[in-house]
GUZATOR-421201 format. One record per residue (C-alpha): residue in three letters; x, y, z. Coordinates in steps of 0.05 Angstrom, whole numbers, padded with zeros to 5 digits, always signed. Each point is the difference from the previous one (the first is absolute). Layout:
ALAXYZ ...
END
This chain:
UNK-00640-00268+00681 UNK+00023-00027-00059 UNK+00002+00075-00027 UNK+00039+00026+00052 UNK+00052-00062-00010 UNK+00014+00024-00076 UNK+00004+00069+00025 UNK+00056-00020+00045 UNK+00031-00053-00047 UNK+00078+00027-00024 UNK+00007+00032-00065 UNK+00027-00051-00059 UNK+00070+00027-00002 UNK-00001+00011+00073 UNK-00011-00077+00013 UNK+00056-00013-00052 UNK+00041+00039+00051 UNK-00029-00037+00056 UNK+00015-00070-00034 UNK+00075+00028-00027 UNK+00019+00013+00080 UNK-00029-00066+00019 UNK+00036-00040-00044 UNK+00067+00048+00012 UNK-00010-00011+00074 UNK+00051+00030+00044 UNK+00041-00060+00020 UNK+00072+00030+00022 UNK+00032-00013-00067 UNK+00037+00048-00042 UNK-00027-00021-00060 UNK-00067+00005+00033 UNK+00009+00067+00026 UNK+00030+00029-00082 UNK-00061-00040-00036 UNK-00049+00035+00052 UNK+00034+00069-00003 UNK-00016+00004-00074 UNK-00065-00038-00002 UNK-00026+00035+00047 UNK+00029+00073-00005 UNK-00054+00059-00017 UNK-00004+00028-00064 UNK-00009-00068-00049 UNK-00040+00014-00056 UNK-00035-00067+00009 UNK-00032+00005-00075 UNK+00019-00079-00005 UNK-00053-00020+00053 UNK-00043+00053-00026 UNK-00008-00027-00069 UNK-00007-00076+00023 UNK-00065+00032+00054 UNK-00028+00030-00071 UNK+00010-00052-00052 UNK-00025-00059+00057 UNK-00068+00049+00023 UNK-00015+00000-00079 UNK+00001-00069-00003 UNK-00033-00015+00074 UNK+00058-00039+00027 UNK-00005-00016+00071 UNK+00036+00061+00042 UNK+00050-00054+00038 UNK+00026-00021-00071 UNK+00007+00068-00017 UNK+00042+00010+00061 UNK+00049-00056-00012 UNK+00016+00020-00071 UNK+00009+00081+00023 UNK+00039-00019+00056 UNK+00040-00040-00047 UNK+00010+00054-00045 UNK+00022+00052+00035 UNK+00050-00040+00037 UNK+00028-00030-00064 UNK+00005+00071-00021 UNK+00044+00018+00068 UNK+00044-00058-00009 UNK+00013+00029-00073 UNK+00018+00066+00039 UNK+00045-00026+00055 UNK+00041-00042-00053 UNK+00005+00067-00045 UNK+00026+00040+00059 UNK+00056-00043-00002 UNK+00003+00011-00076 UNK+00002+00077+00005 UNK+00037+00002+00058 UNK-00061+00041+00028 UNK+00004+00039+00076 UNK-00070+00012+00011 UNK-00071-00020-00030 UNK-00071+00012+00025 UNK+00027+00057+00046 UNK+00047-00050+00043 UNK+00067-00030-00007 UNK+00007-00055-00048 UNK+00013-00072+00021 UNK+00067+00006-00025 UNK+00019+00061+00023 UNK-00016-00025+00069 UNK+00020-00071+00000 UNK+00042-00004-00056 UNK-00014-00044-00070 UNK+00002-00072+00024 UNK-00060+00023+00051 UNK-00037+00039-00049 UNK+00005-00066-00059 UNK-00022-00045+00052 UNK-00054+00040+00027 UNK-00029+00003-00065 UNK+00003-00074-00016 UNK-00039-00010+00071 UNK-00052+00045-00022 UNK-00008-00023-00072 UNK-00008-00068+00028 UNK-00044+00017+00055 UNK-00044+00038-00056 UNK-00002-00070-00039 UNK-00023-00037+00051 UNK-00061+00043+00015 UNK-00025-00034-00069 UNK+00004-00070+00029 UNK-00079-00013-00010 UNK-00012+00025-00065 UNK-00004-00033-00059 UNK+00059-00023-00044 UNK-00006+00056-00060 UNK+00005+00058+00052 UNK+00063-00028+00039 UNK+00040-00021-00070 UNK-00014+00068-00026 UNK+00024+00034+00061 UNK+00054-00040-00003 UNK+00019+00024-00070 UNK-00016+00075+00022 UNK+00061-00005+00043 UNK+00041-00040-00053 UNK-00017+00058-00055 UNK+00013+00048+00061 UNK+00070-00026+00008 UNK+00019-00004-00066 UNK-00019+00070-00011 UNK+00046+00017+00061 UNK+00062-00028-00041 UNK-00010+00029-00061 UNK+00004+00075+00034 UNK+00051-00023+00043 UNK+00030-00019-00072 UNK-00029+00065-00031 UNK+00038+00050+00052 UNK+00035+00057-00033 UNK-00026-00008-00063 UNK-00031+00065-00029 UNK+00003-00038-00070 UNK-00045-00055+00021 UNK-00051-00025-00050 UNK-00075+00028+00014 UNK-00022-00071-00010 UNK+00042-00022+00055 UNK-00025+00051+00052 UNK-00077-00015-00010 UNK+00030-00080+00012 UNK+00018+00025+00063 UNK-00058+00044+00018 UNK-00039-00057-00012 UNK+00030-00047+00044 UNK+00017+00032+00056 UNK-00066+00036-00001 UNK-00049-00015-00041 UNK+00000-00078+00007 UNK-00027+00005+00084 UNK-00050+00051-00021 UNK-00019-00043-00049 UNK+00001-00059+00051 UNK-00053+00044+00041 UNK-00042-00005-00056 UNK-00004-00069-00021 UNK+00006-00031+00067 UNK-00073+00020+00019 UNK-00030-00008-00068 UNK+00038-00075+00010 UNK-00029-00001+00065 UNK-00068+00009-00022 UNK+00001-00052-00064 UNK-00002+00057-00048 UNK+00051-00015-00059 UNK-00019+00059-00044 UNK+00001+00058+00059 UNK+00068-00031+00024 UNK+00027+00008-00081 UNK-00032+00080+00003 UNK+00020+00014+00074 UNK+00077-00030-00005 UNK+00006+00035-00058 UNK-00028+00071+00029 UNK+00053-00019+00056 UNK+00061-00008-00045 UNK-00022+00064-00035 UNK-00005+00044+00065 UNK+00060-00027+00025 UNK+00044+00026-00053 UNK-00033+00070+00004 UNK+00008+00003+00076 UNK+00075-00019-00019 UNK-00004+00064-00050 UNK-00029+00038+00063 UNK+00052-00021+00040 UNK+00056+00027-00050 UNK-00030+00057-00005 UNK-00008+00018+00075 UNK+00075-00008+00005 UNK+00015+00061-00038 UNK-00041+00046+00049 UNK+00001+00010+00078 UNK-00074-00021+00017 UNK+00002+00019+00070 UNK+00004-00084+00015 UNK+00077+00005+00029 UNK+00020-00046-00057 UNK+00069+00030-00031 UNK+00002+00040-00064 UNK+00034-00028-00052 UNK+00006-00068+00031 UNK+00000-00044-00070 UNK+00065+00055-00026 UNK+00035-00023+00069 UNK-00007-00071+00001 UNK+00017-00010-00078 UNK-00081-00022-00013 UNK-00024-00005-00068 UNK-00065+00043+00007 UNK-00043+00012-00061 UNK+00012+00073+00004 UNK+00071-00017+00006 UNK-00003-00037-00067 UNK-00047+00041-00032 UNK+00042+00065+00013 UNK+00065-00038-00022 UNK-00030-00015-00071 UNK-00026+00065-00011 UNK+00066+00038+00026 UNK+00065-00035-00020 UNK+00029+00064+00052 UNK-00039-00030+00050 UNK+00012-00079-00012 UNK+00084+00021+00001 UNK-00018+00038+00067 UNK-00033-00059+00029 UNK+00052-00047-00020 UNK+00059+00053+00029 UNK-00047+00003+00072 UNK-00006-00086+00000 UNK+00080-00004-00013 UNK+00007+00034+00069 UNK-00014-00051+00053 UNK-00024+00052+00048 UNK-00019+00063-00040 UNK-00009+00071+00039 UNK-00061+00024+00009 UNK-00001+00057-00033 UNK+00020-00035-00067 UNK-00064-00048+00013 UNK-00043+00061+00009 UNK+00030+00029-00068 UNK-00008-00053-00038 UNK-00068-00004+00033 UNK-00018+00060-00029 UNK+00020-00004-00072 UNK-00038-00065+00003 UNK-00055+00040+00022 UNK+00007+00049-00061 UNK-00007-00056-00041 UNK-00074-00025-00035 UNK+00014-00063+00036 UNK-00043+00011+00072 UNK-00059+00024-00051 UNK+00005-00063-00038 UNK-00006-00039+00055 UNK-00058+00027+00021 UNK-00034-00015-00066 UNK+00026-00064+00002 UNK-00034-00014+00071 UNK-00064+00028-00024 UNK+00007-00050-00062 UNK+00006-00066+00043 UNK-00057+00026+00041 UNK-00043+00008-00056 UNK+00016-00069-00024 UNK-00006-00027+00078 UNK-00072+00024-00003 UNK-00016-00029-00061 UNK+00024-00067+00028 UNK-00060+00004+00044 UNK-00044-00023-00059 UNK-00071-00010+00020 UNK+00026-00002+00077 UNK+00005+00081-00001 UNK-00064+00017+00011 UNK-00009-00051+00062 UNK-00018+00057+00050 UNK+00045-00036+00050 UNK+00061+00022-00049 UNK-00017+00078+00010 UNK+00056+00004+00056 UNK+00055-00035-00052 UNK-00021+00049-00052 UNK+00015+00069+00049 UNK+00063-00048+00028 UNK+00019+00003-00073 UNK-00018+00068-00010 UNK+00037+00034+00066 UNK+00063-00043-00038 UNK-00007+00049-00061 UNK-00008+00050+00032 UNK+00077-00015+00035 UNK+00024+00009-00076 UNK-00013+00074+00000 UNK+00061+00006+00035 UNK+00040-00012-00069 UNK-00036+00062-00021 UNK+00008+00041+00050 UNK+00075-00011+00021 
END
């Protein structure tokens, strides 16, 4: 009996979902209705939740820990995305229209703040260490917010100042899914290797994410999207500093408030000619290399063999710089 009960027993991710809806319960509201829409929408990559179920199995955590900190996660991570719809002015994410498309910005703010503090709650009964540092996950988060809202339109922005960025909007909650079960567990040195791993793939899947902007992966996600809404990309700032043609095109297409399309898809393609989407991709491969080697001795935990083909499907998103 007890067989057939695990046989039946929900998927990981699955009974994130299942907790996400609970706690987003349908209750009439608006802001209920735009936090669900994106929480719950099809098509979420759900690689927060996923790393938390990996790094906590390795270190035996109990599965209804594991649970509170991915359900956490991911809806930290959605609260990040409502507030940057706003940002970007976005229409649509996840295949469906975005909260403020629908509902308009003061919805779409507000339903974020009710889900990043419904996510915080969910870590009520843990211990101290894991609620501070999720607390300063969503203060480096924010931070990292304003300085691309500050970094908008410029192509001349400092390398430096990019991987600041990267880092904190990105990096910092994967690195959160990594030290909160190593905290969890009462193992100091695994949390050090594990955050650390976290930060590292977070600034490649940032990489990844440039990069998939310059091609039309079949996802429904706009070409071109960082070239329309002014966003300093790391090919975008790569290709400037190797073409000064290309940096004084860029600046010409971010002095027009709403550039035509075809001039975004030109200067979409010269910054395609450029070494730039290449370099990225060595560049991704490079922080993944050095994620890996964060491990330390936690590598070859057998429980870790998912992370490492996680990491290694990531890579493989970085052939796309080679083959644009």
């Amino acid at each position: 009996m007890g067989q057939a009960a695990a046989r039946s027993a929900p998927d990981f991710i699955e009974e994130v979902q299942i907790q996400i809806a609970g706690m987003l319960r349908e209750d009439g509201s608006v802001l209920g209705e735009a936090g669900r829409r994106l929480c719950c929408a099809a098509g979420a990559k759900r690689l927060r939740p996923r790393l938390v179920e990996i790094f906590g199995h390795a270190l035996h955590v109990p599965r209804d820990a594991l649970l509170d900190l991915a359900t956490t996660a991911e809806l930290i991570h959605a609260a990040s995305l409502l507030h940057d719809d706003v940002i970007d002015a976005a229409d649509e994410r996840r295949g469906v229209p975005t909260a403020n498309a629908s509902w308009g910005n003061l919805v779409a703010v507000l339903a974020g703040d009710l889900v990043l503090s419904t996510s915080l709650l969910r870590l009520e009964r843990h211990p101290v260490p894991v609620r501070r540092e999720a607390l300063e996950t969503v203060q480096a988060m924010t931070r990292a917010a304003a300085l691309e809202a500050e970094a908008r339109g410029r192509a001349d922005l400092d390398l430096a100042r990019w991987r600041e960025i990267a880092e904190g909007k990105t990096g910092m909650l994967f690195r959160w899914c990594g030290r909160g079960p190593a905290l969890l567990a009462g193992d100091a040195a695994a949390a050090a290797c594990f955050g650390d791993y976290g930060l590292q793939l977070g600034v490649a899947f940032q990489i990844a994410d440039d990069l998939a902007d310059l091609v039309a992966d079949g996802t429904g996600k706009p070409r071109f999207a960082d070239l329309r809404t002014r966003n300093v990309s790391l090919p975008i700032l790569l290709g400037a500093r190797e073409d000064p043609e290309l940096a004084r095109e860029v600046a010409a297409l971010w002095a027009n408030g709403r550039p035509p399309e075809p001039d975004i898809s030109r200067v979409g393609g010269l910054l395609l000619s450029t070494a730039a989407p290449a370099d990225c991709a060595e560049r991704l491969s490079r922080e993944l290399d050095d994620a890996l080697s964060a491990l330390g001795p936690y590598a070859c935990l057998p429980e870790l063999a998912t992370l490492l083909h996680h990491t290694e499907q990531l890579r493989q998103r970085s052939q796309i710089g080679e083959n644009t």
